[in-house]
N, C-alpha and C positions, 0 to 999 in steps of 0.2 A: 301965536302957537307955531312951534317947530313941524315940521312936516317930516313924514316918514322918514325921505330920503338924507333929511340932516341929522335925525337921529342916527342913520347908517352911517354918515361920514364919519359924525363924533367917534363912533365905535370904534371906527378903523385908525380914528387917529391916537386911540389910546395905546401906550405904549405897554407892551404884550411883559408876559408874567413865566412866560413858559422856557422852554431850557434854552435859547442863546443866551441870555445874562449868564445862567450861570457855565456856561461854555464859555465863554470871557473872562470871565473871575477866575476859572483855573488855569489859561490861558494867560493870568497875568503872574497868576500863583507862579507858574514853569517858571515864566520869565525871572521871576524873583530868586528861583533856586539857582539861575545860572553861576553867577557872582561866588554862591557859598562853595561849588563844584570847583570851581575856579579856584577859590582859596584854600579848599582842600586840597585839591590836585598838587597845586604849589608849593603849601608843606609840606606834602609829601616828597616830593622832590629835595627842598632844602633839608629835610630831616635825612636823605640820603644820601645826600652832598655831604651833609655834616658829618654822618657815620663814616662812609669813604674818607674822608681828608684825617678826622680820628685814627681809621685803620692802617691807613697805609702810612701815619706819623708817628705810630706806634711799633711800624716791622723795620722802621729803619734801624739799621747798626751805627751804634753810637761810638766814641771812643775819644779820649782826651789830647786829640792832636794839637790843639793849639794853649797846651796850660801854658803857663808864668814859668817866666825862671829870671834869675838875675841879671839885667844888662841888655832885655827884652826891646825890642825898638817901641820907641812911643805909638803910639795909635794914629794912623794919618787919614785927612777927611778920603770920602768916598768906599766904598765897599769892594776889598779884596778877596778873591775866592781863588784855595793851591785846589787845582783840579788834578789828580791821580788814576791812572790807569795802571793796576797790579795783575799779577799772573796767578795772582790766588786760588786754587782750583778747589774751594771749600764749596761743600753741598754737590761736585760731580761726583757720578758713579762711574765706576770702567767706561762703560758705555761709549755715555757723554764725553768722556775727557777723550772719547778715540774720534768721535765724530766730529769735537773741534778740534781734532790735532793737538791738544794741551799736552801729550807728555805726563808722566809721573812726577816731575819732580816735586819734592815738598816745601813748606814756606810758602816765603812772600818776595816778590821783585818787582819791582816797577822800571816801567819802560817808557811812560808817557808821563809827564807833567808840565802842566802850564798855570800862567797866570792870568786870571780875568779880572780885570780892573771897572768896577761901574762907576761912573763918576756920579757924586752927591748931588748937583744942580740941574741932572741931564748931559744931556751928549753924546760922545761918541762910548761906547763902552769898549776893552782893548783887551786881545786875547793874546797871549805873549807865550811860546812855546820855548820852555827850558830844555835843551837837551841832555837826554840819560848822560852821555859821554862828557860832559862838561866837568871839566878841572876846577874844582875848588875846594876851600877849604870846608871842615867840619867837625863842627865842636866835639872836642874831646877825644878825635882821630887822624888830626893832621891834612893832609891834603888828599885827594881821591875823586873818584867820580861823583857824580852830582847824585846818583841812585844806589849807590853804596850807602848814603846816611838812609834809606829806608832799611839796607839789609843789617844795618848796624844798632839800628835805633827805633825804626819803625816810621809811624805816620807821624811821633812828636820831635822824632830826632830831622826830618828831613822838615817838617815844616821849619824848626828852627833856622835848619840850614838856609832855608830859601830866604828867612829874612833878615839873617846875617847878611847873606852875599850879593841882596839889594837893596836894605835897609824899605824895605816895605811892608810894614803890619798887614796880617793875613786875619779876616774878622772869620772865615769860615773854611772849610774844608771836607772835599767829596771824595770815595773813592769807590772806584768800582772794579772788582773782577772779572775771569776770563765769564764763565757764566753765566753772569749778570748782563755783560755788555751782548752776549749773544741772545738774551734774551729778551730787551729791550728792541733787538729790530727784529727779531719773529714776532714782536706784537703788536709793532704800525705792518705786518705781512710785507718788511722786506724791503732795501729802499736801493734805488735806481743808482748805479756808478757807469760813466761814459768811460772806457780805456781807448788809449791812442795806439795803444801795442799789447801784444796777449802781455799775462801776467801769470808765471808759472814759479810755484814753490813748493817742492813736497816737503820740508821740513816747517810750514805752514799748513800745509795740504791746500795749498790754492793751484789750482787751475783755471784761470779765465782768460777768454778770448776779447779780442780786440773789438768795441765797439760797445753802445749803451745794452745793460742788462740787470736783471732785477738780483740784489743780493738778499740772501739769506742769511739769519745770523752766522753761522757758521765760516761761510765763506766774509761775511764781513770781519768777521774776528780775524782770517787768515790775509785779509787786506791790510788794516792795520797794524799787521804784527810783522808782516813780510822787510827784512832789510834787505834782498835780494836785487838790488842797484847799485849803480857806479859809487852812488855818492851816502849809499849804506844808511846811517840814521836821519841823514838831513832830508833825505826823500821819504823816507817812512814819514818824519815830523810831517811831510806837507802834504799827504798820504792821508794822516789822519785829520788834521784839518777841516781839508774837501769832503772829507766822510762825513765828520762829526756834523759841519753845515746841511748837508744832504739830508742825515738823518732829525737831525731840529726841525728842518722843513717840511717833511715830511708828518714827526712828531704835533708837528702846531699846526698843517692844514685842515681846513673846516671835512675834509674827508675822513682824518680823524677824531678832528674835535665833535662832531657832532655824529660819529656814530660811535655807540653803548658799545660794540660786539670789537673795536678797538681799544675805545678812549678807557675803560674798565680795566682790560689789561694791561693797557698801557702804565695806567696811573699803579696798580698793583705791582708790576713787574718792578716799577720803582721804588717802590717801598719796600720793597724784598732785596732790591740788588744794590743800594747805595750801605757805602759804612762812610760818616759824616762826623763830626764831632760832637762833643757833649752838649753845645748850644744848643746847635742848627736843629730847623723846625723842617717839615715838609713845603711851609710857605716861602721859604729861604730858597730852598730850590725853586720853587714858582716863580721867583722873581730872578735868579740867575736862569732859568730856561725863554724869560722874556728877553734879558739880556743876549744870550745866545743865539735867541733868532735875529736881533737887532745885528747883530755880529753876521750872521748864515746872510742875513739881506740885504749887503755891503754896506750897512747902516753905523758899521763898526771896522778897528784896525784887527788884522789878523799881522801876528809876525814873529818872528823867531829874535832868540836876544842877540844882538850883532857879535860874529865871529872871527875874530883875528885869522886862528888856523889850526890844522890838526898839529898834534904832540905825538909824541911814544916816551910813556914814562912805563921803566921797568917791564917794558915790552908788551905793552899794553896802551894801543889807538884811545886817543884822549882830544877834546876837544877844547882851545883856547879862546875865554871872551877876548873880544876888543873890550879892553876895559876902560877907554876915555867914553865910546857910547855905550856902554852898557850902561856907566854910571848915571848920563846924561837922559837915557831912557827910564830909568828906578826912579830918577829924583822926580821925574814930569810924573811919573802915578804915582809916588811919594806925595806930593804936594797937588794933585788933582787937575793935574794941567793936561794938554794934551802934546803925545808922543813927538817931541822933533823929527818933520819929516828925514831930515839930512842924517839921522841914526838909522833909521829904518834902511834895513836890506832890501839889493835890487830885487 
């Protein structure tokens, strides 16, 4: 017969009925909810990513810069984008158009265009700056500057031009105006230029002084746009270059990337301020803005199309390719190769 005191132990060794189990059981219950918290939170996210990338592919300006026409260059491997900066002052008010200095005039002009070449297998991607002043021919108007086929024809008459006079198929096409481009760097707040010397133009309205300082859209539009040097368009070209790098870097740092109170506007102001052609998608630009930082992070050629020398046709400053490299240069992104160093300018 058990004695008292093993009676007692038995007791205590029975495993108790009262509320820790069920403090446990809800306790595994939480744990359980974590997971579904999780997977909500994350839809929700992508379902806002989704809307976003809808929005902003849906405010782009469209327009058929790159249709067909007879005698059109064949299609060559890798991905060609004409990049366009216009002086289009659509959507400013007085105001605005005084604050960037834009002037009244009306229309359309373009002062900036390049080519970016991504190659198909990887590599180096190549950004090629065409000069406004460049002497060439254009369908259906004879000889003239290179930025006369936009005032003549628009974005489908100068793309043509461009791939007449490199023989380079163009699969896509950006362009942006005065307050578009200013308003893309008020919404990374501004991006950093180092000057070696002030930099004064009032018929830009720039005033900057000598050394590193943060730009505003404003004044970045009057940096870009300034020909106020010895060497007039060719230092502008290399003007906006160094900008354009500055501003992608600044665009693609996780300073922007990962804060909402930029990255939102950021991605907005683009949707609003691009006119692209009838293709191109928002994801297009995604993947030429990869490119471009590949470019900003010497990961890529930057260069202007080799120059013989200045002209005066009909009393009018005109600029001449060398045209044994120019040619030599079109055919290496024609055919997806890479830019002969020996073409490329000192």
């Amino acid at each position: 017969m058990a004695s008292p005191d093993e009676h007692a132990g038995r007791r205590r060794d029975r495993p108790s009925t009262g509320e820790p189990p069920r403090s446990g059981s809800s306790g595994r219950k939480k744990k359980r909810r974590w997971p579904r918290r999780i997977g909500i939170a994350l839809a929700v996210v992508l379902l806002l990513v989704t809307g976003l990338v809808i929005y902003t592919d849906t405010s782009l300006q469209r327009t058929p810069a790159l249709a067909d026409y007879p005698g059109r260059v064949a299609d060559t491997p890798g991905t060609n984008w004409l990049l366009v900066g216009s002086d289009s002052r659509q959507g400013l008010d007085p105001a605005r158009r005084e604050e960037l200095s834009a002037g009244d005039a009306g229309g359309r002009r373009t002062d900036t265009m390049m080519l970016v070449h991504i190659p198909a297998g990887g590599g180096q991607p190549s950004l090629i700056s065409l000069p406004r002043d460049s002497w060439v021919p254009i369908p259906g108007h004879g000889s003239n500057k290179l930025n006369a086929a936009f005032s003549f024809g628009g974005p489908r008459l100068l793309a043509r031009t461009v791939e007449t006079v490199t023989g380079v198929h163009l699969d896509h096409y950006a362009e942006i105006g005065l307050g578009g481009f200013a308003g893309l760097v008020d919404a990374v707040s501004g991006v950093e230029m180092c000057l070696d010397e002030p930099l004064r133009d009032p018929k830009a309205g720039l005033n900057l002084s000598a050394g590193c300082q943060q730009l505003d859209g404003a004044q970045a539009l009057g940096f870009v746009r300034t020909r106020a040097f010895a060497e007039g368009d060719l230092q502008r070209i290399e003007n906006q270059r160094k900008f354009l790098g500055a501003l992608v870097d600044k665009a693609s740092s996780p300073a922007t990337l990962l804060n909402p109170f930029r990255l939102f506007p950021l991605i907005t102001a683009a949707g609003e301020t691009f006119l692209v052609d009838s293709s191109d998608h928002v994801w297009n630009l995604a993947w030429l803005a990869m490119a471009m930082g590949d470019i900003s992070g010497k990961q890529g050629v930057t260069t202007t199309v080799p120059i013989a020398r200045f002209i005066t046709v009909d009393g009018q400053s005109a600029i001449k390719w060398n045209t044994d490299q120019a040619l030599r240069m079109f055919e290496a992104i024609a055919q997806d190769e890479p830019i002969p160093p020996e073409v490329l300018p000192d």
